[in-house]
N, C-alpha and C positions, 0 to 999 in steps of 0.2 A: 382250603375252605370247602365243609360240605355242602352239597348243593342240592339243597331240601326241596321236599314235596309243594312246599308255599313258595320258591323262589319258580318251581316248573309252572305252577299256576299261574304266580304273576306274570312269566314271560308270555305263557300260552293265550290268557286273556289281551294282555298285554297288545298282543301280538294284531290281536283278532279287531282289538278296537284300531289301533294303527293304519289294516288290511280294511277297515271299515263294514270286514262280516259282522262287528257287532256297532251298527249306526248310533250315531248320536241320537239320545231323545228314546234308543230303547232301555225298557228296564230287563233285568237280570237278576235271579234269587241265586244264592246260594248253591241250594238244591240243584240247580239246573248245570252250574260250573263243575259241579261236585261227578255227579254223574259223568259229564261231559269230560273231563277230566281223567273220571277214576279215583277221586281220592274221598274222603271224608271232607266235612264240613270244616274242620278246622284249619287244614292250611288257604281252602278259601277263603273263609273270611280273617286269615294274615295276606292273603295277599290280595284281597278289597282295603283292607288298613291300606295298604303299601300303594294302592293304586290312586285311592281319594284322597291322598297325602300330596300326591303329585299333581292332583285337578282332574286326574283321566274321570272318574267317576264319582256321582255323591251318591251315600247312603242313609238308607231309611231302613231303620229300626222296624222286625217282622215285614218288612215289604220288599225289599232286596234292593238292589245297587242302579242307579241310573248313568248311562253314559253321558257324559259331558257333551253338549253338540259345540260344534265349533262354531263363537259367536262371531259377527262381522268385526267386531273391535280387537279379537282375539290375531283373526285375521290378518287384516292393515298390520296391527303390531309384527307380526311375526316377518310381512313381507320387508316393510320398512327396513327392520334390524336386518337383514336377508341381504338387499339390498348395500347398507352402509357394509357391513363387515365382508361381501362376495364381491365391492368395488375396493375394497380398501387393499384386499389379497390381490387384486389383481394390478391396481398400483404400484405394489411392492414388487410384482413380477417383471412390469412392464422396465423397470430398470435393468434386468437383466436377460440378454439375450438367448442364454442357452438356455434358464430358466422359461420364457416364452416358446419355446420351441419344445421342450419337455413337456408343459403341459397342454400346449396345442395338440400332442400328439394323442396325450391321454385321453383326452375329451373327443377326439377325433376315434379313438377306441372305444371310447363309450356309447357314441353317437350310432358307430358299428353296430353293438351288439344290441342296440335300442330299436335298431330297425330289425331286428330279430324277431322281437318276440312279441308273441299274439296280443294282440290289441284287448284281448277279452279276461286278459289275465293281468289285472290290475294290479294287484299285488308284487309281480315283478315288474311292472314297468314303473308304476310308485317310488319301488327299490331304486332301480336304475336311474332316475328324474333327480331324485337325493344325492344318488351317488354323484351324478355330471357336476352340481353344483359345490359336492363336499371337496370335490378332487380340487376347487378353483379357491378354496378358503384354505384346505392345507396345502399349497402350493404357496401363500403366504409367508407362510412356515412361523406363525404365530403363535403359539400350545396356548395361550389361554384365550383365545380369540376362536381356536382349533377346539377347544371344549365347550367352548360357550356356543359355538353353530353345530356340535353335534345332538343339543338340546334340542333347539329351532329343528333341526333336522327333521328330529320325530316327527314335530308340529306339520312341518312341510309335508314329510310325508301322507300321514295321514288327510291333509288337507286337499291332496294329490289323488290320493284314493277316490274318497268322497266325488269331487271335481268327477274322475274320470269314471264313478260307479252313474253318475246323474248327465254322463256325455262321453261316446267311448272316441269321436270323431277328434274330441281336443288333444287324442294322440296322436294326431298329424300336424297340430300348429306348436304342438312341441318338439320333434322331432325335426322340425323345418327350424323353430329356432334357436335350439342347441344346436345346429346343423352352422348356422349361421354366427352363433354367440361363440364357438370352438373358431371359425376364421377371425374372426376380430383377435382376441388370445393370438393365434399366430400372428397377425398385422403388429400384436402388441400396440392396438391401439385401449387407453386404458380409459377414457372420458367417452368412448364412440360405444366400448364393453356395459359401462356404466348405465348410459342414458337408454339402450337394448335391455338390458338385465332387465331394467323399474317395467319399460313399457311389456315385454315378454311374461313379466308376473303377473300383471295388473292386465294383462288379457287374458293370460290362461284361467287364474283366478278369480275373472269375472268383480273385481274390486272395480264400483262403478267410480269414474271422474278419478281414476289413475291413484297410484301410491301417495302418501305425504309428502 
């Protein structure tokens, strides 16, 4: 499969709205991606199709593309589902012991290299925040439950970005609670994982009066 001038666009915007370099609520023309890019006008506006298909972005005819900001409803939805499907995985672990020990170990890996890296560099620690929670949904070992959270993922992330571009400090009430949410995992306690998970989103997240 070739891998066109409008799939580099889509990723690279793609990318940027995710990263939060291109914030909700900004507008963007054409012109400007185009440039930024290096390419012609035409694989950008295939890959503004491809992007306002998905919600990232609405557009306006002669005005250029507006970023989608991430609404509070939008929000709640995404943690809620986050929630059921990241307690459900962990359920399904909690019955097997070598299974809880494998992936305590991983998130204990993650948690590692989380305290790595610069707090000012949102973009990978965004990365890393996604990845701690993706490693605890395929550890499930679900594939459609496994595809359906790498959707939410995005969401997350980018939600993550945002958060930590408007407060760089709540990357230490996260790294303190993946720190914490990685022992339970081992304890393979899977209701103590659960009831952590809701309250650790709905703080970081700043979702007032806690999850659904």
């Amino acid at each position: 499969m070739t891998y066109s001038s409008a799939d580099r666009v889509y990723d690279e915007v793609k990318e940027l709205i995710l990263t939060c370099e291109l914030p909700g609520g900004e507008m963007i023309s054409e012109g400007e991606i185009a440039s930024r890019c290096e390419v012609s006008r035409t694989p950008v506006r295939e890959a503004f199709l491809r992007l306002s298909a998905e919600g990232w972005m609405r557009l306006y005819p002669k005005r250029g593309a507006l970023i989608v900001p991430i609404g509070e409803s939008e929000a709640r939805d995404v943690l809620d589902a986050r929630v059921l499907l990241e307690s459900h995985a962990m359920a399904q672990v909690a019955t097997d012991p070598d299974s809880v020990a494998a992936l305590a170990a991983r998130l204990t890996d993650n948690v590692a290299r989380h305290r790595l890296v610069d707090t000012a560099d949102a973009a990978e620690f965004a990365r890393l925040d996604a990845e701690f929670h993706q490693l605890i949904v395929a550890a499930g070992r679900n594939g459609l439950l496994s595809d359906f959270y790498a959707s939410l993922g995005e969401r997350h992330r980018r939600m993550t970005a945002e958060r930590l571009r408007d407060d760089h400090s709540v990357t230490v009430r996260i790294v303190a609670d993946h720190t914490a949410l990685a022992a339970v995992v081992g304890a393979g306690d899977a209701e103590k994982f659960a009831a952590m998970l809701a309250d650790h989103l709905a703080q970081v997240h700043g979702t007032e009066g806690g999850l659904r």
